[in-house]
C-alpha positions in Angstrom: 107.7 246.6 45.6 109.7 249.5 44.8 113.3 249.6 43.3 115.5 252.7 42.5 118.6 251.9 41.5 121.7 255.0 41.9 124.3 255.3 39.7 127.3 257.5 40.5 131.0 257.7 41.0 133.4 256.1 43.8 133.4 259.2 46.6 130.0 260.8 45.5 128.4 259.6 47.9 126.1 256.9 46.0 126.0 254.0 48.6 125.3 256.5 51.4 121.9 258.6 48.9 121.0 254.4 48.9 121.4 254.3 52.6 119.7 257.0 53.5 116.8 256.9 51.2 116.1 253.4 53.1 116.5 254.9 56.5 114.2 257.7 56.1 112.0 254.9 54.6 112.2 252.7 56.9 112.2 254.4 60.4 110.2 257.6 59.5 108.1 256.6 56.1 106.7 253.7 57.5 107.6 251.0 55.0 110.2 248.3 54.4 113.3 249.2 53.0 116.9 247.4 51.6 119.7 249.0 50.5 122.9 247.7 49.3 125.8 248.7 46.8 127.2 247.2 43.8 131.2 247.7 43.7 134.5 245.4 43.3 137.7 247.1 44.2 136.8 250.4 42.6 138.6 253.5 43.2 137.4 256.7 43.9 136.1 258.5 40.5 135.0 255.0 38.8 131.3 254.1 38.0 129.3 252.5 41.2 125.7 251.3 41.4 123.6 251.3 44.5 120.1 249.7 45.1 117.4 250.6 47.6 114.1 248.6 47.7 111.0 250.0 49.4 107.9 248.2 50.4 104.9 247.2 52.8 105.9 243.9 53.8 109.0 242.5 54.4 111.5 242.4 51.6 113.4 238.7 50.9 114.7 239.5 47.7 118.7 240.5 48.0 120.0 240.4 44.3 120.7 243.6 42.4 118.3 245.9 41.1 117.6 244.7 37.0 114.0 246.5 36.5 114.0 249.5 38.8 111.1 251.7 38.7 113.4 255.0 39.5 116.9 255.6 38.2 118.7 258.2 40.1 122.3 260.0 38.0 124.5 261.7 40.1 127.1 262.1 37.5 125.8 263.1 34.3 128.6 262.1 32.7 127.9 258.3 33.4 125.2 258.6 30.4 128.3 258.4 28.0 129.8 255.1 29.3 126.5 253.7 31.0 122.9 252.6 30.3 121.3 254.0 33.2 118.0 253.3 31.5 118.5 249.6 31.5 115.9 247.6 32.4 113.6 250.9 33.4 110.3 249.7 33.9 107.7 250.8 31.8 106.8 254.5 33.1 109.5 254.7 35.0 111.4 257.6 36.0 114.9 258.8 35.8 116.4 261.8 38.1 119.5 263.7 36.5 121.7 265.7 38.3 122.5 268.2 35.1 122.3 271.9 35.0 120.7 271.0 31.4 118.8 268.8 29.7 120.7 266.1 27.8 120.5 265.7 24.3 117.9 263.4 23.0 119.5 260.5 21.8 120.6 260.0 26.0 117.6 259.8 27.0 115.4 256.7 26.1 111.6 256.9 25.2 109.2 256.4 27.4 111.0 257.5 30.7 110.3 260.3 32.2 113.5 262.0 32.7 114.7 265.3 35.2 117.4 267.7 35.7 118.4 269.1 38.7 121.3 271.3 39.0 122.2 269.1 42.3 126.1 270.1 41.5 125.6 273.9 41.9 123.1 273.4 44.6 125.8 271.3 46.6 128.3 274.0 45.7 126.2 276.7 47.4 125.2 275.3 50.3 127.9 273.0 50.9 130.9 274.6 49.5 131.7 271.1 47.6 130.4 269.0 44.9 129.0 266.3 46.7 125.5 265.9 45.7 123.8 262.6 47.2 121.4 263.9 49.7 120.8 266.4 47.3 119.3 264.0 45.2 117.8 262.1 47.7 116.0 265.3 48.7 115.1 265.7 44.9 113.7 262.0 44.8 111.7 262.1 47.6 110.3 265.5 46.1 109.6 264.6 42.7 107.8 260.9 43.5 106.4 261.9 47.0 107.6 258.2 48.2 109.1 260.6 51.5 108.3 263.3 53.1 111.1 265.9 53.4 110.8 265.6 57.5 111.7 261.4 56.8 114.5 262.5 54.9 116.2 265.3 57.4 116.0 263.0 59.7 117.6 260.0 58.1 120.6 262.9 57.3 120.5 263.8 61.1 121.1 260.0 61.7 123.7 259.5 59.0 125.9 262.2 59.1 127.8 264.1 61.7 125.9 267.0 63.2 128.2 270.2 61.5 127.7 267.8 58.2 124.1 267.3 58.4 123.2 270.5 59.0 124.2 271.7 56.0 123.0 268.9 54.0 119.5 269.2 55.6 120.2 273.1 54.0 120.6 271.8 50.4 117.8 268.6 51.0 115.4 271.4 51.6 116.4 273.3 48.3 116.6 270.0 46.1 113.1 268.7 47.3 111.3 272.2 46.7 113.3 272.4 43.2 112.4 268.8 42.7 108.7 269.2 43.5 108.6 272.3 41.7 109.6 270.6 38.3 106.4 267.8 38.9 104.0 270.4 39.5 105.1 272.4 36.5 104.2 269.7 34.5 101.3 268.3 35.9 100.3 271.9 35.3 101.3 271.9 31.9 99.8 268.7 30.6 96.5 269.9 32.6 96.6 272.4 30.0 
């Protein structure tokens, strides 16, 4: 089994990148999925965790995400109040939206941590800050768990047409981006 755990802010959009990484997982990738969120009564701006389980077989399991094997930031500045590596499996990876990399002492040894400008990205296509497909573009692209067709179309579903148009516009530019940073180093450590 599979676990990515997403940690954002209340109105980015983190329960809905959970949602819709199951969808495209589940009705067009071909596996099991679970997603669910992790809030109290919140307010918009305040940290929020969401949880999306993938497998081949049907999933039982419904407590929260301890050990995920994919951590996915989509406020940067959550590394300053939260440990998004908690728990990371061993080898597991961690998807940052920053326009930079973050200084070392946030990021904890062993993972294998991204950046993605998701922020400006969103601001491009969108015209607004709001960065979870985005990101769920850039997962699918950097772990190949889903194919960018799976995720479009789990958008299409999701959203309202005018909306997910666009965000089907800034998927395709975060999973190209996103896939562009693996190859780079797979190229590299070939080297």
């Amino acid at each position: 089994m599979l676990q990515i755990r997403w940690h954002g802010r209340g109105g980015q959009g983190a329960v809905t990148a959970a949602r819709i990484f199951g969808l495209a997982a589940a009705l067009y990738g071909g596996r099991y999925a679970q997603s669910f969120p992790s809030f109290g009564t919140e307010r918009r701006g305040a940290p929020v965790t969401a949880f999306t389980r993938l497998d081949n077989r049907p999933i039982r399991d419904r407590s929260q995400i301890y050990n995920p094997d994919y951590v996915v930031v989509l406020d940067a500045t959550l590394l300053e109040s939260t440990d998004v590596f908690a728990g990371l499996a061993a080898g597991g990876m961690v998807l940052i939206n920053a326009g930079r990399e973050m200084a070392a002492g946030q990021v904890r040894a062993g993972a294998r941590v991204y950046y993605l400008d998701a922020t400006r990205l969103a601001r491009e296509v969108l015209g607004a800050p709001i960065v979870n497909t985005a990101m769920v573009a850039a997962l699918a692209g950097a772990t190949g768990l889903l194919s960018l067709e799976a995720v479009e179309k789990a958008i299409a579903d999701v959203l309202p047409e005018g909306l997910a148009a666009k965000n089907i516009g800034v998927a395709r530019q975060a999973f190209a981006l996103a896939k562009g940073l693996i190859e780079k180093e797979a190229v590299a450590g070939a080297g």
